[in-house]
MIMAR-334684 format. One record per atom (N, C-alpha, C, O, CB): chain; x, y, z; residue number from 1; atom name; residue in three letters. Coordinates in nm, 3 decimals. Glycine has a CB too. Layout:
N
(rec A, (X, Y, Z), NUM, CA, ALA) ...
//
This chain:
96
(rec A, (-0.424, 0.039, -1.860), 1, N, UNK) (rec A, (-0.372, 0.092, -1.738), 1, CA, UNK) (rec A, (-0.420, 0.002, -1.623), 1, C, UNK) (rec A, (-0.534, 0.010, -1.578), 1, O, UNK) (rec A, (-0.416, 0.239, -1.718), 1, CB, UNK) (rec A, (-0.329, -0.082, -1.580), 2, N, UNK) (rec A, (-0.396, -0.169, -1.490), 2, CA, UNK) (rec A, (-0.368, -0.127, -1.334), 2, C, UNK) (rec A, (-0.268, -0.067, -1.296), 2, O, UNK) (rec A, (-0.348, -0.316, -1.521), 2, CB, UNK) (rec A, (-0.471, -0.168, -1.255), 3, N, UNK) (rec A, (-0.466, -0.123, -1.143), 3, CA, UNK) (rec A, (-0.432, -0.200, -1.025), 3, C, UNK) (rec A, (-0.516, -0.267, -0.965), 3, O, UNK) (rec A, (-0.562, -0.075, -1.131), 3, CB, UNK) (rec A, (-0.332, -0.192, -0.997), 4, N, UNK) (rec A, (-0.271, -0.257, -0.871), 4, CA, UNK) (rec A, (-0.347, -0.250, -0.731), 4, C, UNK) (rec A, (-0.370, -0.360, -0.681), 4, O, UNK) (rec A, (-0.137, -0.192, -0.847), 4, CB, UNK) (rec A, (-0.378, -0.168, -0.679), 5, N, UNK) (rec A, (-0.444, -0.107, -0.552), 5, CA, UNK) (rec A, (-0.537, -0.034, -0.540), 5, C, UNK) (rec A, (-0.493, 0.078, -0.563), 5, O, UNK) (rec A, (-0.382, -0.048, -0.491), 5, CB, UNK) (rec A, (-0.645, -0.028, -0.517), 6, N, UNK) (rec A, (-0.771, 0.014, -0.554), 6, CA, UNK) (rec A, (-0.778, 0.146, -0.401), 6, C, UNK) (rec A, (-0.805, 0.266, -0.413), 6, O, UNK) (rec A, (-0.904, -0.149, -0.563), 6, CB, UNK) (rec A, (-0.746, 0.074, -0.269), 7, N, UNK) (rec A, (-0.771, 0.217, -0.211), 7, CA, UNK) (rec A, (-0.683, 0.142, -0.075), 7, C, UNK) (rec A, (-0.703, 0.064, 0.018), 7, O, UNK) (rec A, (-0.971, 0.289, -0.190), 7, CB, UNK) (rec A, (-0.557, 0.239, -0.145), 8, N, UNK) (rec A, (-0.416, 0.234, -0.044), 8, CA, UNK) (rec A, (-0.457, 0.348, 0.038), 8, C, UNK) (rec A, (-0.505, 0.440, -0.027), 8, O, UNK) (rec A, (-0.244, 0.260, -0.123), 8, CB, UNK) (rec A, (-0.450, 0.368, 0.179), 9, N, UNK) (rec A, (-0.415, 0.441, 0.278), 9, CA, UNK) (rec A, (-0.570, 0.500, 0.275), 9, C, UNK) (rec A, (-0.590, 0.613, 0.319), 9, O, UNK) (rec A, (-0.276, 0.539, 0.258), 9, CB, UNK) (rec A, (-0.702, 0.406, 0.211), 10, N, UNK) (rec A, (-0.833, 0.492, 0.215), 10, CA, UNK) (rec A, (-0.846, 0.551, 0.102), 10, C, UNK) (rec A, (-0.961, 0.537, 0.060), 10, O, UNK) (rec A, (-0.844, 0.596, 0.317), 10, CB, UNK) (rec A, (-0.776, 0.614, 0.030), 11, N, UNK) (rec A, (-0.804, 0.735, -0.064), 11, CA, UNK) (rec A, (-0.725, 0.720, -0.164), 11, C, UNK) (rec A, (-0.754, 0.768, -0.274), 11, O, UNK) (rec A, (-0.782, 0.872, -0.011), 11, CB, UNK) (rec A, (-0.597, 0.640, -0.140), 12, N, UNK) (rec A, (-0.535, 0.642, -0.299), 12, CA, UNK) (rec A, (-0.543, 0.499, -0.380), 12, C, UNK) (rec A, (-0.587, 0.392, -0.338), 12, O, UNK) (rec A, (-0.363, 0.685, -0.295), 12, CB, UNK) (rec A, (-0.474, 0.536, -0.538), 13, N, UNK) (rec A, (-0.528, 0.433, -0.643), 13, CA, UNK) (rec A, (-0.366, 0.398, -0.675), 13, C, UNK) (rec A, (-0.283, 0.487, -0.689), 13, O, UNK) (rec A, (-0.645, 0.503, -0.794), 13, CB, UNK) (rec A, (-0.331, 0.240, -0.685), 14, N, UNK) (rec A, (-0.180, 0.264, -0.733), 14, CA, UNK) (rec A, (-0.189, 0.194, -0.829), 14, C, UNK) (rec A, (-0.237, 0.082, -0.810), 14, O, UNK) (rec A, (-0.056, 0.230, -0.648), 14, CB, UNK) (rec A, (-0.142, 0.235, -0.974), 15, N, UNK) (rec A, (-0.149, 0.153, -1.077), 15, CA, UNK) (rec A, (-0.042, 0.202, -1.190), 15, C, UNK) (rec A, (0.010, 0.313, -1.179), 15, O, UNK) (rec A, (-0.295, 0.150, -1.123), 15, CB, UNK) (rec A, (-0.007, 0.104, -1.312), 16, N, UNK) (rec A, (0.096, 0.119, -1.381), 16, CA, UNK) (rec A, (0.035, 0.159, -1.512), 16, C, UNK) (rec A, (-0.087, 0.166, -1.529), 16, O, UNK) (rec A, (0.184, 0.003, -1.378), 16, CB, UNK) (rec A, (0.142, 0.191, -1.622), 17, N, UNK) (rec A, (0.099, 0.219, -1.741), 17, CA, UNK) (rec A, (0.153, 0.172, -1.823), 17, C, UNK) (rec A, (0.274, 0.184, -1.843), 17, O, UNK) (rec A, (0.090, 0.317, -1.768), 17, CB, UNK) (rec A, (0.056, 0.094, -1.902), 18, N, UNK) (rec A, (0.088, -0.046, -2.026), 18, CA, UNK) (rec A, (0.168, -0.026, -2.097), 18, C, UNK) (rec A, (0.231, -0.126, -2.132), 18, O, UNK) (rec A, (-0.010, -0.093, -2.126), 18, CB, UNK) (rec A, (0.200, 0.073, -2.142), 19, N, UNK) (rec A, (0.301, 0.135, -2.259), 19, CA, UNK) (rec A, (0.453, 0.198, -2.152), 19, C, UNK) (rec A, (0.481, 0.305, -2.205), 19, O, UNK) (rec A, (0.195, 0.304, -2.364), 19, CB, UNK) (rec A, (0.509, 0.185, -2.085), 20, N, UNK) (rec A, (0.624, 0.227, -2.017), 20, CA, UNK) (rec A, (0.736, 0.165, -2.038), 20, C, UNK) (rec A, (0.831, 0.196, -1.967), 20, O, UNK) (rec A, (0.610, 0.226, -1.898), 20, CB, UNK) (rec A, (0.752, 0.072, -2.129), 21, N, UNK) (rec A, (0.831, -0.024, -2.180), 21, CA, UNK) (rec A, (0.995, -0.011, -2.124), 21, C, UNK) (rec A, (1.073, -0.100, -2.089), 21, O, UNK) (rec A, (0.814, -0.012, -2.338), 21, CB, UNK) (rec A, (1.017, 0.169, -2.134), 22, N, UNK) (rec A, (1.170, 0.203, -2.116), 22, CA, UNK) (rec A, (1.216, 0.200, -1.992), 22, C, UNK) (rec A, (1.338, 0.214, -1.980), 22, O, UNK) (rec A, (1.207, 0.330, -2.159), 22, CB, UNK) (rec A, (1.123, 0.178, -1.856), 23, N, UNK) (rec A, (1.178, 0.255, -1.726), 23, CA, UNK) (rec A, (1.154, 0.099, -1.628), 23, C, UNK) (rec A, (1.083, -0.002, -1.628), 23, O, UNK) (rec A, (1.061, 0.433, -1.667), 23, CB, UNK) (rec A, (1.268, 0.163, -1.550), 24, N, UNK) (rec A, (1.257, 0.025, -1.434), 24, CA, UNK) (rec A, (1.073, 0.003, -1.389), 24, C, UNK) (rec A, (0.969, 0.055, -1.430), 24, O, UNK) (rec A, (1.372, 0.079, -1.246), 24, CB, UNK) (rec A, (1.105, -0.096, -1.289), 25, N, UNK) (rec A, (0.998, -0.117, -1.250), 25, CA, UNK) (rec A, (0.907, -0.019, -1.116), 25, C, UNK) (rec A, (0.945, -0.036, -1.000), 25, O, UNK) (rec A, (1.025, -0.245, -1.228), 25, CB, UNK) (rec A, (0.783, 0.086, -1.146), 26, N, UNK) (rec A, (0.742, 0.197, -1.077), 26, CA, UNK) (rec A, (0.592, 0.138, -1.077), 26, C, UNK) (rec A, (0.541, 0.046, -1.141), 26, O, UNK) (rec A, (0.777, 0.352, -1.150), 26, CB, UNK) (rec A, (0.537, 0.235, -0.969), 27, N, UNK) (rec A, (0.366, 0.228, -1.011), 27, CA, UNK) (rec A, (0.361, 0.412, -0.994), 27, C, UNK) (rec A, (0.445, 0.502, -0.991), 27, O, UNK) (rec A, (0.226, 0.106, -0.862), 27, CB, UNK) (rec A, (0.216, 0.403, -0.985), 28, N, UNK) (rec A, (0.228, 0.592, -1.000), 28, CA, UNK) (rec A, (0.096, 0.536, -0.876), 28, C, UNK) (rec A, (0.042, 0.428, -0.852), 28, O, UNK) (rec A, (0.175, 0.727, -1.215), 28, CB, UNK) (rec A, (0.087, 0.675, -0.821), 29, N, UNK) (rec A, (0.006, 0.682, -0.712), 29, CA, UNK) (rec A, (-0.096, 0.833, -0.739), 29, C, UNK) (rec A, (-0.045, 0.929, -0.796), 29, O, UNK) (rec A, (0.112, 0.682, -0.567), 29, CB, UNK) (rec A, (-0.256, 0.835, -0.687), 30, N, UNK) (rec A, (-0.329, 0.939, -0.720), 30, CA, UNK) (rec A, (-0.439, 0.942, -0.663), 30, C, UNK) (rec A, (-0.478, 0.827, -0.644), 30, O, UNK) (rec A, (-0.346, 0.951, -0.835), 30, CB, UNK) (rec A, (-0.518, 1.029, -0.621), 31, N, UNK) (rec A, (-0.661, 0.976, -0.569), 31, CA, UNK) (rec A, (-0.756, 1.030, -0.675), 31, C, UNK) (rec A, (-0.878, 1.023, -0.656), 31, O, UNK) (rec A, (-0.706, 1.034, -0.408), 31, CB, UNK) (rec A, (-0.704, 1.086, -0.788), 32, N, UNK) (rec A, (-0.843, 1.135, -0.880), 32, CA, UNK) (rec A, (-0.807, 1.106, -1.000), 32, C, UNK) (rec A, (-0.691, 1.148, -1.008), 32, O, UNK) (rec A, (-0.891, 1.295, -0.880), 32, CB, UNK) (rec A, (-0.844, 1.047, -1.128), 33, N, UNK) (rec A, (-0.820, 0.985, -1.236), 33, CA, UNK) (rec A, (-0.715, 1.008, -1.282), 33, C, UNK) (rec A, (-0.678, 1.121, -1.311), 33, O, UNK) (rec A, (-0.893, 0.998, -1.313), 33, CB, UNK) (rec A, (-0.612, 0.850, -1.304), 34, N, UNK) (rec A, (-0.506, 0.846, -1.330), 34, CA, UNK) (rec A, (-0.469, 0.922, -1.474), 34, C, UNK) (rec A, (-0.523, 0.908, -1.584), 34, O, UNK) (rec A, (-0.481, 0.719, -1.315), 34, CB, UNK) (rec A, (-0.309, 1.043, -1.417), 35, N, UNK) (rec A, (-0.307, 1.077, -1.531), 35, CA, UNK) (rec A, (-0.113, 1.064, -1.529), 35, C, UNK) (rec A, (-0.037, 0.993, -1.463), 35, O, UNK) (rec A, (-0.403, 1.232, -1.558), 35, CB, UNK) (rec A, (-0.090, 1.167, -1.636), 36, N, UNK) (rec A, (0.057, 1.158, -1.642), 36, CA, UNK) (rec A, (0.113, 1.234, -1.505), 36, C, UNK) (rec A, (0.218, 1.189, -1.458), 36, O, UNK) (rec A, (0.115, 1.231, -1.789), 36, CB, UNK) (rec A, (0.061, 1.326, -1.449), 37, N, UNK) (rec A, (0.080, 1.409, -1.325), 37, CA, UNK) (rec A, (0.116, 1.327, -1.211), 37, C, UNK) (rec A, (0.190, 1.381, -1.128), 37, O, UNK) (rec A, (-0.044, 1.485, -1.289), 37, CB, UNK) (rec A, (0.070, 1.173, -1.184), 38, N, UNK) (rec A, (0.052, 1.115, -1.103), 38, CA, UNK) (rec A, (0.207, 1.096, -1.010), 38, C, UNK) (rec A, (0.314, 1.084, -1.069), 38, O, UNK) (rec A, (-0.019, 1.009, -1.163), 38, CB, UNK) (rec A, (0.198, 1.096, -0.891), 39, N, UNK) (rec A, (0.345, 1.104, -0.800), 39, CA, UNK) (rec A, (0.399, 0.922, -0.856), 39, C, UNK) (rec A, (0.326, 0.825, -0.876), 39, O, UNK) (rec A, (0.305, 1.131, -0.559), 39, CB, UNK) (rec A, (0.505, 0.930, -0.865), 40, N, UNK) (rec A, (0.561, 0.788, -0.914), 40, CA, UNK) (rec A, (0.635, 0.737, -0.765), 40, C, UNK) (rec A, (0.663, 0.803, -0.665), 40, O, UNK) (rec A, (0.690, 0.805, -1.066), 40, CB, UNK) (rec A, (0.652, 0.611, -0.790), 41, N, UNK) (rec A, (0.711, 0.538, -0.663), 41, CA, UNK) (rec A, (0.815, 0.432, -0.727), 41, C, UNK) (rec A, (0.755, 0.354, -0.801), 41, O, UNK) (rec A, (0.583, 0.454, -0.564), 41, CB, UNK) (rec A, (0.929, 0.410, -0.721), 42, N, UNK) (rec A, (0.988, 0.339, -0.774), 42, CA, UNK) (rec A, (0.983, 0.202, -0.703), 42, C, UNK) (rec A, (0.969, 0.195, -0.581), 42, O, UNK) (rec A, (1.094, 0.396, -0.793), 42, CB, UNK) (rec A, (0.996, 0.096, -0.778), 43, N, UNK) (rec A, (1.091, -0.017, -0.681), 43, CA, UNK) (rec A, (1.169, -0.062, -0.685), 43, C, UNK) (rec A, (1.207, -0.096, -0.797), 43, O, UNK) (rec A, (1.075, -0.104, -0.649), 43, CB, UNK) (rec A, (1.254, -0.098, -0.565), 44, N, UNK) (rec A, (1.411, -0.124, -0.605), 44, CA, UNK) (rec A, (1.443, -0.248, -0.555), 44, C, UNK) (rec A, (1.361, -0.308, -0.485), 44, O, UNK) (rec A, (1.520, -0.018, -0.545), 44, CB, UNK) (rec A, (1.568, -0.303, -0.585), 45, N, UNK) (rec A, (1.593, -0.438, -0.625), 45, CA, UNK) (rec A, (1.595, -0.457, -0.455), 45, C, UNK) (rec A, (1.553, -0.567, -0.419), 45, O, UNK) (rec A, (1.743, -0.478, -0.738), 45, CB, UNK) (rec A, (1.633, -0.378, -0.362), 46, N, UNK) (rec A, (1.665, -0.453, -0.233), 46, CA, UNK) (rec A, (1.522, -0.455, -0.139), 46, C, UNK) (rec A, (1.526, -0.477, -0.018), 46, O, UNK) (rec A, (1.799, -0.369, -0.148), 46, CB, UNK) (rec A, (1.394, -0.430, -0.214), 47, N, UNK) (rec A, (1.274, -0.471, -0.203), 47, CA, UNK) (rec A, (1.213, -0.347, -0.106), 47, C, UNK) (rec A, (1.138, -0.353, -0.009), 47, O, UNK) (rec A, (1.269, -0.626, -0.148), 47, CB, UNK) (rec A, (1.266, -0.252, -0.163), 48, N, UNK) (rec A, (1.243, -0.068, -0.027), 48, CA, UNK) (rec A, (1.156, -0.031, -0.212), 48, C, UNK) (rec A, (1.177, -0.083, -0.322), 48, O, UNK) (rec A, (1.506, 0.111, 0.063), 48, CB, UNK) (rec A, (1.072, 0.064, -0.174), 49, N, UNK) (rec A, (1.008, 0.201, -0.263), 49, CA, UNK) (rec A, (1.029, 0.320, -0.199), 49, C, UNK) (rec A, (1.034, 0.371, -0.087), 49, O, UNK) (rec A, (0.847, 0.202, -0.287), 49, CB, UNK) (rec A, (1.036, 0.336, -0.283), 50, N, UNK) (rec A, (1.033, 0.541, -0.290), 50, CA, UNK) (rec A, (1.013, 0.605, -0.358), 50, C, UNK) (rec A, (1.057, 0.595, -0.473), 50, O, UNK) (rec A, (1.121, 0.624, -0.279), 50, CB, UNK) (rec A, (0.946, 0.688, -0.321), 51, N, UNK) (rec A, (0.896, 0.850, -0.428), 51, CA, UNK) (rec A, (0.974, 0.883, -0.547), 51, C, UNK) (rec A, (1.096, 0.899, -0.551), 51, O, UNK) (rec A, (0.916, 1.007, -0.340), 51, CB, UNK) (rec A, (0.912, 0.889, -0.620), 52, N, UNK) (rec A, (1.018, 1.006, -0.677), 52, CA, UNK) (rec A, (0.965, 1.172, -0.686), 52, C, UNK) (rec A, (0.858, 1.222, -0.722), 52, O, UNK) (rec A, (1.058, 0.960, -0.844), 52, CB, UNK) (rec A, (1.099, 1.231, -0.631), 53, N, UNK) (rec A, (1.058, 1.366, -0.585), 53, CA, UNK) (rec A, (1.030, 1.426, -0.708), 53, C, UNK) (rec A, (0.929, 1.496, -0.702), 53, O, UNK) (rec A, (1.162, 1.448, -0.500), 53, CB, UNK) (rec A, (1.096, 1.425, -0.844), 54, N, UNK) (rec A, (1.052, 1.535, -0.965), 54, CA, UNK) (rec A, (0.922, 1.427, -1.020), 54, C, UNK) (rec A, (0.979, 1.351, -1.099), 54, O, UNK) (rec A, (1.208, 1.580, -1.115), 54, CB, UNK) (rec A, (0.816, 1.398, -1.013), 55, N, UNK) (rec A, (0.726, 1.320, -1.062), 55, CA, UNK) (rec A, (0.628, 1.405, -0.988), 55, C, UNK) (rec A, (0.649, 1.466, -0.883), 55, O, UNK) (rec A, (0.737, 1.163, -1.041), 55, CB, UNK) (rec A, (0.520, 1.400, -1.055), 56, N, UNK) (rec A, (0.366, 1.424, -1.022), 56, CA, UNK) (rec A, (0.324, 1.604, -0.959), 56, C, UNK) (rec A, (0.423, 1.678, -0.965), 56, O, UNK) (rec A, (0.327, 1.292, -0.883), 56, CB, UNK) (rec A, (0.256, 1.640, -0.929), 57, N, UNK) (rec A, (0.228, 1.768, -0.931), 57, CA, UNK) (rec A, (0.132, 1.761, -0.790), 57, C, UNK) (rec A, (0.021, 1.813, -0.785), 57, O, UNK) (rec A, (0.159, 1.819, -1.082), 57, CB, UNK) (rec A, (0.186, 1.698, -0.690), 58, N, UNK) (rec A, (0.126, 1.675, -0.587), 58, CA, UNK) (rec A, (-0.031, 1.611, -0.576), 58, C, UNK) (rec A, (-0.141, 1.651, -0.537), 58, O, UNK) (rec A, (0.140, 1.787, -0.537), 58, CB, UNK) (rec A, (0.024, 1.491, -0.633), 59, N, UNK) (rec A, (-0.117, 1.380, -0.620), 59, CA, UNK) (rec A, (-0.115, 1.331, -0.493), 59, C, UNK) (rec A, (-0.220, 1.301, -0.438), 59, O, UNK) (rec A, (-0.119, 1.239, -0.723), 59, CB, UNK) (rec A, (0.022, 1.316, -0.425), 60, N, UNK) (rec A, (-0.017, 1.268, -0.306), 60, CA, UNK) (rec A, (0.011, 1.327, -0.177), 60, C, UNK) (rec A, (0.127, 1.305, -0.142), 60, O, UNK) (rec A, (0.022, 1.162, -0.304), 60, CB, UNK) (rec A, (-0.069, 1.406, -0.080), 61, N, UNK) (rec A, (-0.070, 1.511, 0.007), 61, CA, UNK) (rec A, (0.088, 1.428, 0.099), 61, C, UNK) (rec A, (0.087, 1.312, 0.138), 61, O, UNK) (rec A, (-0.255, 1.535, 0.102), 61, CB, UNK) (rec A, (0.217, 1.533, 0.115), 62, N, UNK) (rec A, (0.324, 1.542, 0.138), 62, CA, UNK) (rec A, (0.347, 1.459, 0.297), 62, C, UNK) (rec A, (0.454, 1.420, 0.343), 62, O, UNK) (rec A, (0.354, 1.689, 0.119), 62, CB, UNK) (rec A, (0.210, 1.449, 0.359), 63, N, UNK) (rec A, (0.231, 1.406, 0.509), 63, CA, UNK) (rec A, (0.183, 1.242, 0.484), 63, C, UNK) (rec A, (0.164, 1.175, 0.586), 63, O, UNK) (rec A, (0.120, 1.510, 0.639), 63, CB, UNK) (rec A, (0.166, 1.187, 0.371), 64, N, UNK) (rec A, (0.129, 1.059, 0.327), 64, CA, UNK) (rec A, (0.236, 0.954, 0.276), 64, C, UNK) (rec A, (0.245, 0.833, 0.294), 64, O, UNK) (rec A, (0.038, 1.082, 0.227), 64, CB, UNK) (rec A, (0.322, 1.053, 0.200), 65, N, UNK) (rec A, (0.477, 0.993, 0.130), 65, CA, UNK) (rec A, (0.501, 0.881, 0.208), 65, C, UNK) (rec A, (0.464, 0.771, 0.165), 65, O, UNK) (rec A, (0.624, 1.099, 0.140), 65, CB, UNK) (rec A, (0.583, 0.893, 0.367), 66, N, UNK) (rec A, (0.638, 0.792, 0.388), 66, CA, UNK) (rec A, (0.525, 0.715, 0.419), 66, C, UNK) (rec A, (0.545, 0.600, 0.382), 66, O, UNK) (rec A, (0.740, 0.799, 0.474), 66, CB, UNK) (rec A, (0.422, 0.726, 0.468), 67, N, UNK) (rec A, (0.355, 0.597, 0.505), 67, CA, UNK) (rec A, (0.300, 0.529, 0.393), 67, C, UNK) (rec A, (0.217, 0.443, 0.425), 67, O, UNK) (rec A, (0.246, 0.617, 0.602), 67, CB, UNK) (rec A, (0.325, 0.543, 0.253), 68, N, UNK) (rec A, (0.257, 0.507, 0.169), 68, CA, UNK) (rec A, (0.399, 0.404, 0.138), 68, C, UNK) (rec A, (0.392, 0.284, 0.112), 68, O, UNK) (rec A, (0.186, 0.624, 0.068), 68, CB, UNK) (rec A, (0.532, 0.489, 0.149), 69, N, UNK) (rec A, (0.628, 0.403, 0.097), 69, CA, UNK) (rec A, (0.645, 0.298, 0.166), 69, C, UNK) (rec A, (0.678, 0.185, 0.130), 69, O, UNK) (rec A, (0.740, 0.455, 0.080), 69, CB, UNK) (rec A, (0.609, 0.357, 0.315), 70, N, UNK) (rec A, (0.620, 0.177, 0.418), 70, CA, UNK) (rec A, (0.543, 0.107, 0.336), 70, C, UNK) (rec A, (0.580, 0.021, 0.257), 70, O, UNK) (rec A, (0.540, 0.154, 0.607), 70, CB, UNK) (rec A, (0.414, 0.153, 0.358), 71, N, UNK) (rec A, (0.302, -0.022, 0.282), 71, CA, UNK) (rec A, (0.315, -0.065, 0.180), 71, C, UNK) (rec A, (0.277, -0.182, 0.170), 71, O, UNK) (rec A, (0.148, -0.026, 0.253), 71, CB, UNK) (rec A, (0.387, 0.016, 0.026), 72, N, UNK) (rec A, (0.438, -0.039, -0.060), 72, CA, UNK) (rec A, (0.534, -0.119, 0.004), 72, C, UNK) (rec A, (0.501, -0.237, 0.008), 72, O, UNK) (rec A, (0.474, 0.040, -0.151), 72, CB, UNK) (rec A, (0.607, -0.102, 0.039), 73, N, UNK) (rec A, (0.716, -0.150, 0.072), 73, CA, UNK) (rec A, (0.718, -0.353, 0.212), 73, C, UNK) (rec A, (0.755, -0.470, 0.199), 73, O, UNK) (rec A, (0.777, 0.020, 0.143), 73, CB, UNK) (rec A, (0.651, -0.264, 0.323), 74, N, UNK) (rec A, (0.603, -0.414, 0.367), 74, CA, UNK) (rec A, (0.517, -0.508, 0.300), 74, C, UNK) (rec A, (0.537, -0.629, 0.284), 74, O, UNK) (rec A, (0.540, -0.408, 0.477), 74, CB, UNK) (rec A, (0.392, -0.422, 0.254), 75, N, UNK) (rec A, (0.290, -0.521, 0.246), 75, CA, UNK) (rec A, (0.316, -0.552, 0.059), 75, C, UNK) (rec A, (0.353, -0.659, 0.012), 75, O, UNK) (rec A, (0.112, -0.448, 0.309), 75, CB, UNK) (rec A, (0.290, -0.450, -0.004), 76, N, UNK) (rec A, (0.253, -0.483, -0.136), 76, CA, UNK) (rec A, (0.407, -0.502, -0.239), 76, C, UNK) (rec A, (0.398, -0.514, -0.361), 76, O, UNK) (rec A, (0.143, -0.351, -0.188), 76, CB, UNK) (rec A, (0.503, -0.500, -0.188), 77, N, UNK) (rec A, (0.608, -0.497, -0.250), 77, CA, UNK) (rec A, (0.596, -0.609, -0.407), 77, C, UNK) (rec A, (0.576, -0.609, -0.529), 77, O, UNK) (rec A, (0.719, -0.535, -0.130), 77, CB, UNK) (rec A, (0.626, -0.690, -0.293), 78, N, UNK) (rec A, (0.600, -0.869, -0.430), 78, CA, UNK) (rec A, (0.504, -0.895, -0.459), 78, C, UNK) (rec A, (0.513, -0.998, -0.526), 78, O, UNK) (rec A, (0.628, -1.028, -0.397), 78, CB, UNK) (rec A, (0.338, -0.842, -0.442), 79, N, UNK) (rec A, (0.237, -0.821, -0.547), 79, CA, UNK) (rec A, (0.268, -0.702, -0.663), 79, C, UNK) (rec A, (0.245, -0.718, -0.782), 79, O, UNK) (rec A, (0.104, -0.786, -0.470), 79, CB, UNK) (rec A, (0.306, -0.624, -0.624), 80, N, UNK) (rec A, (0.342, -0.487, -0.750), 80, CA, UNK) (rec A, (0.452, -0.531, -0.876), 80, C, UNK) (rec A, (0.443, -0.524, -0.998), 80, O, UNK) (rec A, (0.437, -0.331, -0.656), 80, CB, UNK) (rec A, (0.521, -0.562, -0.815), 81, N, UNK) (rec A, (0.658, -0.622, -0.875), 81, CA, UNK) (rec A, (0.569, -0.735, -0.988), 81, C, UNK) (rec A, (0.555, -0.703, -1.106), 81, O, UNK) (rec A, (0.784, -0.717, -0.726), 81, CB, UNK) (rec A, (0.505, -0.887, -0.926), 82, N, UNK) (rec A, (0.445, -0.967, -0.978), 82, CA, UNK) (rec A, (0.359, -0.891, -1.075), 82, C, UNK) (rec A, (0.406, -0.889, -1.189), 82, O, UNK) (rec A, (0.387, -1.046, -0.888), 82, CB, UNK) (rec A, (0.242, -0.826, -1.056), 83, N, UNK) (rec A, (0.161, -0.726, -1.180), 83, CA, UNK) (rec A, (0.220, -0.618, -1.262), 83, C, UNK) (rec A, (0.160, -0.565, -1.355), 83, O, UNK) (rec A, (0.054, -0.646, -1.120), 83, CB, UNK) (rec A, (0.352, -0.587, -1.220), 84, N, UNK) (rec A, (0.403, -0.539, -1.327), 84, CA, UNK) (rec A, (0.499, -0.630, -1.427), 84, C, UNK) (rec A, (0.515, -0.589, -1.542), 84, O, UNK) (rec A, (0.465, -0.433, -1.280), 84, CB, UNK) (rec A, (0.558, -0.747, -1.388), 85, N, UNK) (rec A, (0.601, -0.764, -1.473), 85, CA, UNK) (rec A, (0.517, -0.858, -1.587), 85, C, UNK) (rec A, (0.541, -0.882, -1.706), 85, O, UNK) (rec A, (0.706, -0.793, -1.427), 85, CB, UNK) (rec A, (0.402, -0.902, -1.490), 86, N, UNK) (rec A, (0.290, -0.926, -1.651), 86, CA, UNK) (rec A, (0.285, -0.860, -1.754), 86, C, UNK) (rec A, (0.293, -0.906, -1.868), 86, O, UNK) (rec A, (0.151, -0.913, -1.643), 86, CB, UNK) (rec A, (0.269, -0.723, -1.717), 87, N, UNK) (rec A, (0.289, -0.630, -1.831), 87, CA, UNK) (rec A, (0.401, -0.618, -1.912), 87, C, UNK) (rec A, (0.406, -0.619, -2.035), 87, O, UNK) (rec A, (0.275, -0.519, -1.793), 87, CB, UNK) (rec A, (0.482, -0.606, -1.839), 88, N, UNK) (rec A, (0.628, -0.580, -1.921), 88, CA, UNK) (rec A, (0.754, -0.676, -1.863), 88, C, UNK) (rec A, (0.829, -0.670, -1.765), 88, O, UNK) (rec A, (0.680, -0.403, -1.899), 88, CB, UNK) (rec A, (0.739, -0.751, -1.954), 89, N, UNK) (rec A, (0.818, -0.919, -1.922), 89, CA, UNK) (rec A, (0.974, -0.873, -1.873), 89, C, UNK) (rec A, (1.029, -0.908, -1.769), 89, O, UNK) (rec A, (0.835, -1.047, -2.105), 89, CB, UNK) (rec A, (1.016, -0.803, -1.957), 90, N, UNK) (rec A, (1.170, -0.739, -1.922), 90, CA, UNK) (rec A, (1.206, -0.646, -1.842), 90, C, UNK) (rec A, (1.319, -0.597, -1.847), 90, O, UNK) (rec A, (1.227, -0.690, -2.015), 90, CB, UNK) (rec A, (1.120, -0.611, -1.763), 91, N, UNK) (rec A, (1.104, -0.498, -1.659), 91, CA, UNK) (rec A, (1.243, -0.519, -1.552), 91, C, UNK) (rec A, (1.258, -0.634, -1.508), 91, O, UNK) (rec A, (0.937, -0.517, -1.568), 91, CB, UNK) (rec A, (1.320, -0.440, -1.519), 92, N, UNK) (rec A, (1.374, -0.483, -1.401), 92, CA, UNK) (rec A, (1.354, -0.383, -1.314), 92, C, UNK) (rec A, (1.296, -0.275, -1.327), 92, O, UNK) (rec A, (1.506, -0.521, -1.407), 92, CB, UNK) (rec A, (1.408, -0.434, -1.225), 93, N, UNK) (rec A, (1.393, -0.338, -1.051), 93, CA, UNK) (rec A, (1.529, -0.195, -1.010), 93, C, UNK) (rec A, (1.645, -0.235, -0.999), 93, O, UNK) (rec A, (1.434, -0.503, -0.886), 93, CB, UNK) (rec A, (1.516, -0.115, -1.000), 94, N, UNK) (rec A, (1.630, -0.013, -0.991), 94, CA, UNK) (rec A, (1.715, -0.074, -0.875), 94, C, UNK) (rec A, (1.671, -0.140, -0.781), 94, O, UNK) (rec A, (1.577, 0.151, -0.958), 94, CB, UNK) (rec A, (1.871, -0.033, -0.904), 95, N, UNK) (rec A, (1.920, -0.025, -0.824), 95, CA, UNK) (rec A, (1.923, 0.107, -0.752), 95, C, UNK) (rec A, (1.889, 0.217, -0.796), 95, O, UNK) (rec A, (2.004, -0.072, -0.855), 95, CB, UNK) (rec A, (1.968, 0.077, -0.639), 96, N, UNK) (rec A, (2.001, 0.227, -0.554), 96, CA, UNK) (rec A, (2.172, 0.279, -0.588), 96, C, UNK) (rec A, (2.216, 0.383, -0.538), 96, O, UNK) (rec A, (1.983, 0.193, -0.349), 96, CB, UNK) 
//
């Protein structure tokens, strides 16, 4: 389970999971040990993230969402993308 972001917005952890072989390219987001619960964030080919709303069981407090999707999105976009597809060579990016 490798870890992309060690402490996004102060408090959260964003990292992927080695075995996900089937699904576009996501990280999951959490502030207390990564589990399957974790809120997912997709990324998409026109270089935007976003939540996904049926994912996670509220790992990440609801007034955090968009500002988390901005900084995925400005800052860490093409580092996430780059560490995930180490993992999974055939990964692609969702369309919208």
């Amino acid at each position: 389970m490798p870890t992309a972001i060690r402490y996004l917005l102060g408090k959260y952890k964003v990292h992927f999971w080695s075995n996900e072989l089937e699904e576009p390219v996501h990280v999951h987001v959490t502030r207390t040990v990564p589990s399957s619960t974790d809120t997912k964030f997709w990324l998409y080919a026109d270089g935007v993230v976003r939540h996904e709303p049926a994912s996670g069981i509220k790992t990440v407090e609801s007034r955090d969402l968009r500002e988390i999707e901005k900084e995925l999105t400005e800052v860490h976009f093409q580092t996430l993308y780059e560490q995930f597809v180490k993992t999974h060579p055939d990964a692609e990016l969702k369309q919208k």
